[in-house]
Jmol script that loads the backbone (N, CA, C; Angstrom):
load data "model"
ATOM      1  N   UNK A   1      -8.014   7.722  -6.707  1.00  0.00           N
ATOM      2  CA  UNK A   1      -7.680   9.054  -6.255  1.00  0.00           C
ATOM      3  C   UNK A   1      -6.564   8.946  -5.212  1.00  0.00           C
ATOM      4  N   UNK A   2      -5.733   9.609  -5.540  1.00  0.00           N
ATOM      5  CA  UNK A   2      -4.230  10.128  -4.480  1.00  0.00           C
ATOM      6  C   UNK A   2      -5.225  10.598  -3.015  1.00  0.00           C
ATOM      7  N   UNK A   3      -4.146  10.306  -2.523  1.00  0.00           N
ATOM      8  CA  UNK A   3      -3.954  11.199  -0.785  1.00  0.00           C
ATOM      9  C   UNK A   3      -4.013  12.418  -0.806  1.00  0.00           C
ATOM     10  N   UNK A   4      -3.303  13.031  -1.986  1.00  0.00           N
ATOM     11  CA  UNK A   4      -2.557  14.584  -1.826  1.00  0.00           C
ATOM     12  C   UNK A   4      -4.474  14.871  -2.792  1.00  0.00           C
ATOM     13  N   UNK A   5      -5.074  13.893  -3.380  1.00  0.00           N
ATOM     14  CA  UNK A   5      -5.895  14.564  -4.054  1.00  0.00           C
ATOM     15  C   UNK A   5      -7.177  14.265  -3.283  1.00  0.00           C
ATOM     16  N   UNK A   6      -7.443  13.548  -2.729  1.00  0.00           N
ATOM     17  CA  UNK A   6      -8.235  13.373  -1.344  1.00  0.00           C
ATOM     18  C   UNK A   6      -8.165  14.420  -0.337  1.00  0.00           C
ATOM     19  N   UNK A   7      -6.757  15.060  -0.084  1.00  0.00           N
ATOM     20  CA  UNK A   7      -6.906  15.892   1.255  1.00  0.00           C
ATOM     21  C   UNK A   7      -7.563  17.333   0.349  1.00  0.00           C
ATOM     22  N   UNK A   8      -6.765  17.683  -1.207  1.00  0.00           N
ATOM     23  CA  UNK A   8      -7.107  18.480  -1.539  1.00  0.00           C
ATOM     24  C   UNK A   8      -8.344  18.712  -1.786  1.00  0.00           C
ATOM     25  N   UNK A   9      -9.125  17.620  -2.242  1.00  0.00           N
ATOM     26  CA  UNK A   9     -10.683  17.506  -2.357  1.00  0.00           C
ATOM     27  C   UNK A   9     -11.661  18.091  -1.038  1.00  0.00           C
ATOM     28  N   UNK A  10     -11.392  17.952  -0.081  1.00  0.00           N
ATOM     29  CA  UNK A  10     -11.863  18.104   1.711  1.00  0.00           C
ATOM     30  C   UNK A  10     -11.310  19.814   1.893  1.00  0.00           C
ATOM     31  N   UNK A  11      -9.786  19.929   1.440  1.00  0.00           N
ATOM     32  CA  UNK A  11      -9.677  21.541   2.338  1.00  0.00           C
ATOM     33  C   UNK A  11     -10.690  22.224   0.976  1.00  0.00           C
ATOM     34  N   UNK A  12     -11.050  21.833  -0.281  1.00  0.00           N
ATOM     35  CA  UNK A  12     -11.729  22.823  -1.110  1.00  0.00           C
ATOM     36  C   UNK A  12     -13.163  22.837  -0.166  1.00  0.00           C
ATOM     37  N   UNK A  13     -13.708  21.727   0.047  1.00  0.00           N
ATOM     38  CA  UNK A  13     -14.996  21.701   1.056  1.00  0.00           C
ATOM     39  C   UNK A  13     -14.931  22.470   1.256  1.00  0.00           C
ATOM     40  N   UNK A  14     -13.995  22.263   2.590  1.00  0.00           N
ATOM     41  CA  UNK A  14     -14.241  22.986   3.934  1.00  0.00           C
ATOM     42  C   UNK A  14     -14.199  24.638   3.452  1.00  0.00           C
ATOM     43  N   UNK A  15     -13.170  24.577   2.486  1.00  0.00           N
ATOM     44  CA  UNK A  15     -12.908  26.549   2.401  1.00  0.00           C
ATOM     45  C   UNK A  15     -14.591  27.141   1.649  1.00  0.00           C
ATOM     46  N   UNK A  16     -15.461  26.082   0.655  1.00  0.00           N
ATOM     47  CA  UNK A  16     -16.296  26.399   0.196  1.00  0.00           C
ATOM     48  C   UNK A  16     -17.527  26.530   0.960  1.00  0.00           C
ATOM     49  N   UNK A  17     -17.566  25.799   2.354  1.00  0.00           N
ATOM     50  CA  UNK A  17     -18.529  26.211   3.473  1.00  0.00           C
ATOM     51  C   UNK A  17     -18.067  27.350   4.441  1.00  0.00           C
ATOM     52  N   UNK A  18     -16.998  27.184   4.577  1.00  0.00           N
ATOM     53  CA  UNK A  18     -16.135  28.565   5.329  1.00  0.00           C
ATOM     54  C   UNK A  18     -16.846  30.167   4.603  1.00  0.00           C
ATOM     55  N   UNK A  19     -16.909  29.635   3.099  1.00  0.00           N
ATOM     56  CA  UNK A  19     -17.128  31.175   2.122  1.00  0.00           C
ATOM     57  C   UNK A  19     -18.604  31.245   2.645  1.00  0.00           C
ATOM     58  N   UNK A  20     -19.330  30.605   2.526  1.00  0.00           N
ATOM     59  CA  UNK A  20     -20.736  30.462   2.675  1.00  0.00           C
ATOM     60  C   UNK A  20     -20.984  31.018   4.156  1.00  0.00           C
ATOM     61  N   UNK A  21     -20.814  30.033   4.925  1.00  0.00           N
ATOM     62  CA  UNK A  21     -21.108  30.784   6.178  1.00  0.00           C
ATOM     63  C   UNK A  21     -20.284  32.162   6.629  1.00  0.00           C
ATOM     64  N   UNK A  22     -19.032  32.190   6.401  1.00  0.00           N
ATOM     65  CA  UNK A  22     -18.796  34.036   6.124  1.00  0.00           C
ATOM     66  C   UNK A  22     -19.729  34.745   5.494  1.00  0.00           C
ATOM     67  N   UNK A  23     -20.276  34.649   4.433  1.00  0.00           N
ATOM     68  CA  UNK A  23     -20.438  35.514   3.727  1.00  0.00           C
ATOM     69  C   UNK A  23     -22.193  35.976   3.938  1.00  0.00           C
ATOM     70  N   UNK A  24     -22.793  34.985   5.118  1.00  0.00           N
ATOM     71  CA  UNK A  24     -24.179  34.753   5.691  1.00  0.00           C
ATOM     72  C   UNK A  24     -23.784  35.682   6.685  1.00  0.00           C
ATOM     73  N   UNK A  25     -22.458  35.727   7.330  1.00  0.00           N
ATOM     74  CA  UNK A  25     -22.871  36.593   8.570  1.00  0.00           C
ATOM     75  C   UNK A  25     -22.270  37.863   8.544  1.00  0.00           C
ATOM     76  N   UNK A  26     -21.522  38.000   7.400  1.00  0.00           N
ATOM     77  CA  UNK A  26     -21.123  39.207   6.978  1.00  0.00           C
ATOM     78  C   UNK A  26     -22.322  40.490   6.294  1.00  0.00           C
ATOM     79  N   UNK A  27     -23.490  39.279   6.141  1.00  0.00           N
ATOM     80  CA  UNK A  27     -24.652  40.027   5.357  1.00  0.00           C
ATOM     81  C   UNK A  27     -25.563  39.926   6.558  1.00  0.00           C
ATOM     82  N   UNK A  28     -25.626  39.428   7.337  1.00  0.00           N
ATOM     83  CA  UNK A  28     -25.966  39.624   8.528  1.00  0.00           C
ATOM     84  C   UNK A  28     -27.917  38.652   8.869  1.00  0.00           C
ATOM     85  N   UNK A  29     -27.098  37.882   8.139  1.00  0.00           N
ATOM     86  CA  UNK A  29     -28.912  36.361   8.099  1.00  0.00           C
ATOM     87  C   UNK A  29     -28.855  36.410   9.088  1.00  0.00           C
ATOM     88  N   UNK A  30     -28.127  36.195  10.514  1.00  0.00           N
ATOM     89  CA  UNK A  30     -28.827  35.622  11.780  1.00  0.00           C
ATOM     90  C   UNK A  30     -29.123  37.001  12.485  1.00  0.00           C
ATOM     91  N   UNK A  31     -28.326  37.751  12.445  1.00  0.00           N
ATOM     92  CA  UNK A  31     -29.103  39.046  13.703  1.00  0.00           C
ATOM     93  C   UNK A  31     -30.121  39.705  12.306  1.00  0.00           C
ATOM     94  N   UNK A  32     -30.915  39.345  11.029  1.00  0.00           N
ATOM     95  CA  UNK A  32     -32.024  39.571  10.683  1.00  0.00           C
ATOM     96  C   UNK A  32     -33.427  38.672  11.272  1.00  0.00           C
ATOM     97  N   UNK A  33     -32.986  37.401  11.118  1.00  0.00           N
ATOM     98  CA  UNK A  33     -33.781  36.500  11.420  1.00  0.00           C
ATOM     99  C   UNK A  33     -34.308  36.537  12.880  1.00  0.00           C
ATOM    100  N   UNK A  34     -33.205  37.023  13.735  1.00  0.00           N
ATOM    101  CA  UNK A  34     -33.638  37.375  15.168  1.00  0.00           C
ATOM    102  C   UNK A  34     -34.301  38.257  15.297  1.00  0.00           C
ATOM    103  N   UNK A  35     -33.913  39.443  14.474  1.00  0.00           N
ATOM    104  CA  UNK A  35     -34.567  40.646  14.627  1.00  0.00           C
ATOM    105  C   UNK A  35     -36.339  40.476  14.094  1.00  0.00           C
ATOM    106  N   UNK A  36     -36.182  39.786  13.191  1.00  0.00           N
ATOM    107  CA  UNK A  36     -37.770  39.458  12.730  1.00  0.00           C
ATOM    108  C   UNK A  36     -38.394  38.632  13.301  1.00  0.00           C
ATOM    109  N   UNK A  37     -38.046  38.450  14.507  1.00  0.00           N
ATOM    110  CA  UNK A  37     -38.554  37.353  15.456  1.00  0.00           C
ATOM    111  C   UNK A  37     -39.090  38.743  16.809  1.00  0.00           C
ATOM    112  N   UNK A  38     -38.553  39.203  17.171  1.00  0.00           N
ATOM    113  CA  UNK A  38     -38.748  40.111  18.018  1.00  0.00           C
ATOM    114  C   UNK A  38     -39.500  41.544  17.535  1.00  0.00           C
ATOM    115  N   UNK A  39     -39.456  41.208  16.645  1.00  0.00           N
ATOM    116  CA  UNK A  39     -40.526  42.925  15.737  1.00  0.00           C
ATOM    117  C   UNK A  39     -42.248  42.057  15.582  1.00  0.00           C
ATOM    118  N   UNK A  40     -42.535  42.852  15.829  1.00  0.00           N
ATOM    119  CA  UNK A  40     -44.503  42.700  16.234  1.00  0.00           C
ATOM    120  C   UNK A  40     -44.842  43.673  14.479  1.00  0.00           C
ATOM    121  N   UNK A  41     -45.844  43.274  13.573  1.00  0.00           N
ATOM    122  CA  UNK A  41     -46.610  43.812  12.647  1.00  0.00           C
ATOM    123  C   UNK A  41     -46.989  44.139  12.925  1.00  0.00           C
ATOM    124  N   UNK A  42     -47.746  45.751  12.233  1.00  0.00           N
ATOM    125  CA  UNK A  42     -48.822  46.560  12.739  1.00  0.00           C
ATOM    126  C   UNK A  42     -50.203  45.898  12.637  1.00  0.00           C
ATOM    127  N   UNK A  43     -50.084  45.320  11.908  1.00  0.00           N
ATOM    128  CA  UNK A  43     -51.765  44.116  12.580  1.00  0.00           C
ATOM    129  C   UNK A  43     -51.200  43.127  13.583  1.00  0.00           C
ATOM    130  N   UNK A  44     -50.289  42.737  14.098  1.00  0.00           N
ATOM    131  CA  UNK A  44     -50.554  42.243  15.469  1.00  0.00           C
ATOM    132  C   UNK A  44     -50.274  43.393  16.792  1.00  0.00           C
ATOM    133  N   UNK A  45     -49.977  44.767  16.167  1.00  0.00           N
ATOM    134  CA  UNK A  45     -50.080  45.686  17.774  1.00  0.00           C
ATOM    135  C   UNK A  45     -51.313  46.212  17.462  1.00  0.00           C
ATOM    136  N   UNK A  46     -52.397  46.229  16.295  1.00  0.00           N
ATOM    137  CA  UNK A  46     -53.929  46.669  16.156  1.00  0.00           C
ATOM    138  C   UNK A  46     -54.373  45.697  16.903  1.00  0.00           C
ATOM    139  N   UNK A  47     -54.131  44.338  16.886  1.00  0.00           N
ATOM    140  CA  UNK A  47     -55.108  42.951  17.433  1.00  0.00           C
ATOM    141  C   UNK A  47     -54.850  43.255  18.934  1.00  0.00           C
ATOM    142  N   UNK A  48     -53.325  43.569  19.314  1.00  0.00           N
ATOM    143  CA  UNK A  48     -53.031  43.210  20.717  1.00  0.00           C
ATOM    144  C   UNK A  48     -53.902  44.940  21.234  1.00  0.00           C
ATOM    145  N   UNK A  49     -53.904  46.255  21.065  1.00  0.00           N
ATOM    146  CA  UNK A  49     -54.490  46.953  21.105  1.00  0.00           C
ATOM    147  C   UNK A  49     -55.787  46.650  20.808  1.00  0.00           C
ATOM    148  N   UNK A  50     -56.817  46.007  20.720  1.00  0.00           N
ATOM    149  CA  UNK A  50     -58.060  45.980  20.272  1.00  0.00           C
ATOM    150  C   UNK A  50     -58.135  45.028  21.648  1.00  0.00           C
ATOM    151  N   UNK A  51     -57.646  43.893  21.750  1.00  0.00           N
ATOM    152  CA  UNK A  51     -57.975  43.322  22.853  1.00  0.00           C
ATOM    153  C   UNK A  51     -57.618  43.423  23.947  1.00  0.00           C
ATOM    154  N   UNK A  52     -56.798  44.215  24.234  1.00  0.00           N
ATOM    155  CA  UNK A  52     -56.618  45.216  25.420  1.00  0.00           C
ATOM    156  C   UNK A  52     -57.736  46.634  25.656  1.00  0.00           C
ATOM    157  N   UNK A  53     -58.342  46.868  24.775  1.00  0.00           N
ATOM    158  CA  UNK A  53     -59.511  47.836  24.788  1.00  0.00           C
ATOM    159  C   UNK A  53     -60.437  46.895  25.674  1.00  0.00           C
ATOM    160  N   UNK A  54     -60.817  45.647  24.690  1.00  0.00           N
ATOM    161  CA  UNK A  54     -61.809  44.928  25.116  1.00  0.00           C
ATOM    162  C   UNK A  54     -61.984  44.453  26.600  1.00  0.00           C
ATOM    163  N   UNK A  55     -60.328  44.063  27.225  1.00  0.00           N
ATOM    164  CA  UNK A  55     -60.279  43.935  28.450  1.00  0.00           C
ATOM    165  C   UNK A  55     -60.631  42.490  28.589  1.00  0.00           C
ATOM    166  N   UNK A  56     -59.695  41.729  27.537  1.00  0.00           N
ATOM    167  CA  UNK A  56     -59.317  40.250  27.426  1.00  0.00           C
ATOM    168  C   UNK A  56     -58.005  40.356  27.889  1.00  0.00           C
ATOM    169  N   UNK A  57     -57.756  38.443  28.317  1.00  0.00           N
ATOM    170  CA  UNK A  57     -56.730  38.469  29.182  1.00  0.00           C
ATOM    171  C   UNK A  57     -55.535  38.501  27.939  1.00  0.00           C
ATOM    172  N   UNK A  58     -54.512  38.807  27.904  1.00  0.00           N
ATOM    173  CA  UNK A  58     -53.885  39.074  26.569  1.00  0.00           C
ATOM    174  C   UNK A  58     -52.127  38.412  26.954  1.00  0.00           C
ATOM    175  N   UNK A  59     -51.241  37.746  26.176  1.00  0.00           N
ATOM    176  CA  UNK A  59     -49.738  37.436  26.575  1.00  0.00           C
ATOM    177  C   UNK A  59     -49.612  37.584  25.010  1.00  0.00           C
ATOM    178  N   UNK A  60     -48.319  38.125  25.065  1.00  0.00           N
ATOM    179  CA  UNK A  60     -46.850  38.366  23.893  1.00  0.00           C
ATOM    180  C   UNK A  60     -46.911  37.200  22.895  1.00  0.00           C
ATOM    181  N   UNK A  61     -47.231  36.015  23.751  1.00  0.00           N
ATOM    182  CA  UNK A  61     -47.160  34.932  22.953  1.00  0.00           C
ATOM    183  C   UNK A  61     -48.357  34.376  21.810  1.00  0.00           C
ATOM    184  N   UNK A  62     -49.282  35.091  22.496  1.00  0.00           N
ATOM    185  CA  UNK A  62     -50.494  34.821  21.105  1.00  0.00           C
ATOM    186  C   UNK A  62     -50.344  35.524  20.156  1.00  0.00           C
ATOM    187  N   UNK A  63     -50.033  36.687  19.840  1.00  0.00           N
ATOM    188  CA  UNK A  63     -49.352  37.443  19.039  1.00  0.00           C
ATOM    189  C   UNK A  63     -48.666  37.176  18.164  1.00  0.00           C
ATOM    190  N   UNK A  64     -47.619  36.776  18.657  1.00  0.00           N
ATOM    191  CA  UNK A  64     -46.306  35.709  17.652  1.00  0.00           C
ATOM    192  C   UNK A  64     -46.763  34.752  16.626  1.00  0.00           C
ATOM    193  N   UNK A  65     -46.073  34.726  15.621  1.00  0.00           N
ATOM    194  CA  UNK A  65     -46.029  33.914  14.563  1.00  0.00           C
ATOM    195  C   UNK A  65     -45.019  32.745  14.870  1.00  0.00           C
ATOM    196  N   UNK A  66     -45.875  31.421  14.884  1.00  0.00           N
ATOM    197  CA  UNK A  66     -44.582  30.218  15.088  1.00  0.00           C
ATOM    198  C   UNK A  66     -43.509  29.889  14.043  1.00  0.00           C
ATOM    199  N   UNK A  67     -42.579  30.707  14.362  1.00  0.00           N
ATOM    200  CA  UNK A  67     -40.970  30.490  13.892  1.00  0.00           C
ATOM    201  C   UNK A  67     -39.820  28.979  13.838  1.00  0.00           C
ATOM    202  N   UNK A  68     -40.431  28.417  12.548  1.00  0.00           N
ATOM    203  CA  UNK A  68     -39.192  27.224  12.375  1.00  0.00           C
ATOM    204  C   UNK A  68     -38.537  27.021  13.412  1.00  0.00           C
ATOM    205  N   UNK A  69     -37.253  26.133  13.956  1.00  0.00           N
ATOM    206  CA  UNK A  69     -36.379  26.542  14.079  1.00  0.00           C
ATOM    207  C   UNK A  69     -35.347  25.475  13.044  1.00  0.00           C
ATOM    208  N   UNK A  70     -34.423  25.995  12.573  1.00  0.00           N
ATOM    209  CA  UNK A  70     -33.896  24.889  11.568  1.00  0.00           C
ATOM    210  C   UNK A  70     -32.590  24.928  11.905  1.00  0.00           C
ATOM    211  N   UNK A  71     -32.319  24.865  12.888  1.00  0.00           N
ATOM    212  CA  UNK A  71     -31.072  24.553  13.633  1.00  0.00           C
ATOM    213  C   UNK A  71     -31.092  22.821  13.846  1.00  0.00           C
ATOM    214  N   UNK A  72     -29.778  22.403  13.431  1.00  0.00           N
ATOM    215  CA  UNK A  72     -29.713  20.938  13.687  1.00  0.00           C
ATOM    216  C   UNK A  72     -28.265  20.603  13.673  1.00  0.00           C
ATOM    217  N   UNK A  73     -27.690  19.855  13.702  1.00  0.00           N
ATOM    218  CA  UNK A  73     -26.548  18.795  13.770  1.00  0.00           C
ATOM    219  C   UNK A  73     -25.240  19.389  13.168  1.00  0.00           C
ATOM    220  N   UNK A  74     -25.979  19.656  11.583  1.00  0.00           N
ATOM    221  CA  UNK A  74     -25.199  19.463  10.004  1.00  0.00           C
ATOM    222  C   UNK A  74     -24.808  21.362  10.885  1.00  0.00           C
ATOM    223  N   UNK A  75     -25.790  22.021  10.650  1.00  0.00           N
ATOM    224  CA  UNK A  75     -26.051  23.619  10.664  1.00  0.00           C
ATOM    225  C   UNK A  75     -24.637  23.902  11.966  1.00  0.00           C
ATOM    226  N   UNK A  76     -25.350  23.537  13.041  1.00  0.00           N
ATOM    227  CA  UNK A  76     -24.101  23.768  14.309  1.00  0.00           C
ATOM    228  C   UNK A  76     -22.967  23.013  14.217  1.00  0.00           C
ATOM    229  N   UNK A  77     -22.380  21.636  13.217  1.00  0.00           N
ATOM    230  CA  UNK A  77     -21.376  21.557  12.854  1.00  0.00           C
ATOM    231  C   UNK A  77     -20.808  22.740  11.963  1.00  0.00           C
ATOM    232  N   UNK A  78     -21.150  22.926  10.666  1.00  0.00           N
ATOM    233  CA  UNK A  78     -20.723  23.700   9.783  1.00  0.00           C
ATOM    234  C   UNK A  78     -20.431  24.882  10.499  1.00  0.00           C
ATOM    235  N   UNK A  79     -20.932  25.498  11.722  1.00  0.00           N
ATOM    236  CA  UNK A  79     -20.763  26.574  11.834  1.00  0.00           C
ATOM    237  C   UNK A  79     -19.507  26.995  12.669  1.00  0.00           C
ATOM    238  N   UNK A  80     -19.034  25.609  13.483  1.00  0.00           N
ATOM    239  CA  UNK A  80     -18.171  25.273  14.316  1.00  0.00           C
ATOM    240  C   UNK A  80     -16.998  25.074  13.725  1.00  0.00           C
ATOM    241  N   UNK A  81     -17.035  24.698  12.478  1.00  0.00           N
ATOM    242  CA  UNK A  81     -16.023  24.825  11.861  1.00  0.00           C
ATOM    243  C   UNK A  81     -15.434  25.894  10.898  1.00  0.00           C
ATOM    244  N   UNK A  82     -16.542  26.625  10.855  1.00  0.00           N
ATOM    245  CA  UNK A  82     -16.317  27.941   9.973  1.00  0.00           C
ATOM    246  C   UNK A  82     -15.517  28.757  10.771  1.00  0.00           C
ATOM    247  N   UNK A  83     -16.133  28.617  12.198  1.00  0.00           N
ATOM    248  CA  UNK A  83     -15.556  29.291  13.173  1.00  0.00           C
ATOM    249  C   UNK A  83     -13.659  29.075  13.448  1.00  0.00           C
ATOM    250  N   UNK A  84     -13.537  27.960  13.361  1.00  0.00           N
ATOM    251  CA  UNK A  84     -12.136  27.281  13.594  1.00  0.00           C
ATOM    252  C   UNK A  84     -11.445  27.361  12.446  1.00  0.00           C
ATOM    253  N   UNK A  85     -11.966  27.930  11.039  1.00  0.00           N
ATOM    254  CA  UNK A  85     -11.274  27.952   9.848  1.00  0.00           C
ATOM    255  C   UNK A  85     -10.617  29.567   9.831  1.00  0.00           C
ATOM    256  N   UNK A  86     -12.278  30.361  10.420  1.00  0.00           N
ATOM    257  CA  UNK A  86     -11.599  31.877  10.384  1.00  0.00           C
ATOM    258  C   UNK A  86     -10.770  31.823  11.038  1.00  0.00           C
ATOM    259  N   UNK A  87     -10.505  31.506  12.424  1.00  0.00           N
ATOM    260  CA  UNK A  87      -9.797  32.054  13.859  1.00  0.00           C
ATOM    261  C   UNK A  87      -8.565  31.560  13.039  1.00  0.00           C
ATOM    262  N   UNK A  88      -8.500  30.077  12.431  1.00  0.00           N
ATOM    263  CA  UNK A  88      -7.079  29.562  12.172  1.00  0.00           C
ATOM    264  C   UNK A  88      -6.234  31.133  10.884  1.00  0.00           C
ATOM    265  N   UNK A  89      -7.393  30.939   9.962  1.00  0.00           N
ATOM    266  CA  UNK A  89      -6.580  32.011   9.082  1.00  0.00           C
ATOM    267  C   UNK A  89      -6.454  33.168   9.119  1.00  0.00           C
ATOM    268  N   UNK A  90      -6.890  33.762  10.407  1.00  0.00           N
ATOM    269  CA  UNK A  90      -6.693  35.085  10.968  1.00  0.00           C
ATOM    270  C   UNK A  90      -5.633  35.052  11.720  1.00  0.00           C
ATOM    271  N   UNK A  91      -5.409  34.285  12.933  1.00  0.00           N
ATOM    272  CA  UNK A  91      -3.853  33.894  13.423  1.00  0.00           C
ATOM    273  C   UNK A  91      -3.246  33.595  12.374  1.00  0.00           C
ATOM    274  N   UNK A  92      -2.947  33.173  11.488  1.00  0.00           N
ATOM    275  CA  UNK A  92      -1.943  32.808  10.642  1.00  0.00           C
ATOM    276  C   UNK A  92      -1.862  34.130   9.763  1.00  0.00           C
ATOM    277  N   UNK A  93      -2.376  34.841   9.581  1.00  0.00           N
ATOM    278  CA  UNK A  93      -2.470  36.297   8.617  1.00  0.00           C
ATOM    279  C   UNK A  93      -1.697  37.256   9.463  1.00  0.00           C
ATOM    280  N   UNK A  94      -1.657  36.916  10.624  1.00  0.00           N
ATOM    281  CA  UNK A  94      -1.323  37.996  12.063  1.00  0.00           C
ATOM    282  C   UNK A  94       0.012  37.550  11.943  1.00  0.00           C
ATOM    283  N   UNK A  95       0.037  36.229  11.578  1.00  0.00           N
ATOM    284  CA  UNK A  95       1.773  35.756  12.228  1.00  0.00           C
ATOM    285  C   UNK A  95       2.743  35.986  10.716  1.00  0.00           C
ATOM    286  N   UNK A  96       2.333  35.607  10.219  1.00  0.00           N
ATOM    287  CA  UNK A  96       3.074  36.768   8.411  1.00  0.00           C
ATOM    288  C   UNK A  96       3.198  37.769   8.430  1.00  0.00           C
ATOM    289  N   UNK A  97       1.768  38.431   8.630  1.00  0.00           N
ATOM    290  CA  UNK A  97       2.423  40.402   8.169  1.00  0.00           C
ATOM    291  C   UNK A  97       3.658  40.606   9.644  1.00  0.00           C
ATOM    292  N   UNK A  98       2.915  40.144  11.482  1.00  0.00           N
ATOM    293  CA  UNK A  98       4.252  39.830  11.745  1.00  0.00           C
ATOM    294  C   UNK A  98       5.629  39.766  11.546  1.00  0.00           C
ATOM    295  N   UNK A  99       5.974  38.510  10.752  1.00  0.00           N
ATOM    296  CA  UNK A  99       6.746  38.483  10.008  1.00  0.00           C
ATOM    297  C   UNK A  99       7.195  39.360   8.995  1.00  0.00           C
ATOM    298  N   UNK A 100       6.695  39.660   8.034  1.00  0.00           N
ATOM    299  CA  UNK A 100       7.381  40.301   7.226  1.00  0.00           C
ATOM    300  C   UNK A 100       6.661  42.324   7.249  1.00  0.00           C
ATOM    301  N   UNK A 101       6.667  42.081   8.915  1.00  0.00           N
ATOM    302  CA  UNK A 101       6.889  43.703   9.490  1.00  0.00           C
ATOM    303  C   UNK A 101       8.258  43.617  10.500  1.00  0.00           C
ATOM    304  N   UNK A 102       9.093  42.431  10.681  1.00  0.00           N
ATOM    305  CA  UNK A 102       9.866  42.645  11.354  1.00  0.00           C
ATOM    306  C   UNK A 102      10.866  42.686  10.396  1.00  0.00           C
ATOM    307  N   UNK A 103      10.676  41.775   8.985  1.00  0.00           N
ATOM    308  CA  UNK A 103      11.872  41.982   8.216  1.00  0.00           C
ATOM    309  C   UNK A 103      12.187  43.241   7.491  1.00  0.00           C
ATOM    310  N   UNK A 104      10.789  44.089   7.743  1.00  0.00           N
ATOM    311  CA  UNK A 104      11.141  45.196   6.862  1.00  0.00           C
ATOM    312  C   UNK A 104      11.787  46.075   7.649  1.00  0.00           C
ATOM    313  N   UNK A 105      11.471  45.921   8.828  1.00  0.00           N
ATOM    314  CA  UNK A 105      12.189  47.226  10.086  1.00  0.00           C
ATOM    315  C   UNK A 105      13.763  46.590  10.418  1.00  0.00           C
ATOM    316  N   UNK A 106      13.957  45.253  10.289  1.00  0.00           N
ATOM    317  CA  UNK A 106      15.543  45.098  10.554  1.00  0.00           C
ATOM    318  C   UNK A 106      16.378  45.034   9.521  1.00  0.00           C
ATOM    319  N   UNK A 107      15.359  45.597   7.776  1.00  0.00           N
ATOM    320  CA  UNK A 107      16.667  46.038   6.722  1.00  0.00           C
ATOM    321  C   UNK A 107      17.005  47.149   6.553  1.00  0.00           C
TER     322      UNK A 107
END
end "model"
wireframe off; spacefill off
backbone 0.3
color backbone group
């Protein structure tokens, strides 16, 4: 395998995790996953209401369901770079139309 087909092999990667993680937070997986972390079921505000009747000692935290966390290495790389792929091709989208908004106003 070539150089030119080696580098091309890596920017398809990278643009094919770039799509992925765009397209996760464009649909909005992490402020769901948070949000379902912070929302209580109506059988755990019946339980936490029942034992607050009873006049047991009661915390937020018995309540809760223990939540994964599957954050690791690979996850906060990929995401660091998704990040540095948008910002790059958004400055570069800015600096074209740029461009060819100045060529259209000085013909």
């Amino acid at each position: 395998m070539t150089k030119s087909g080696v580098v091309r092999l890596i920017v398809l990667i990278l643009f094919f995790f770039f799509l992925i993680f765009y397209f996760m937070q464009i649909n909005g997986y992490n402020e769901y996953a948070q949000n379902r972390k912070n929302m209580l079921t109506e059988e755990q505000i019946k339980r936490y209401e029942e034992d607050i009747e009873a006049g047991r000692d009661v915390s937020i935290y018995d309540y809760l369901g223990n939540e994964k966390n599957y954050d690791n290495l690979f996850s906060k790389a990929g995401l660091s770079v998704s990040n540095f792929v948008s910002d790059t091709f958004q400055k570069s989208m800015s600096a074209i139309f740029k461009m060819l908004e100045g060529a259209m106003t000085s013909s």
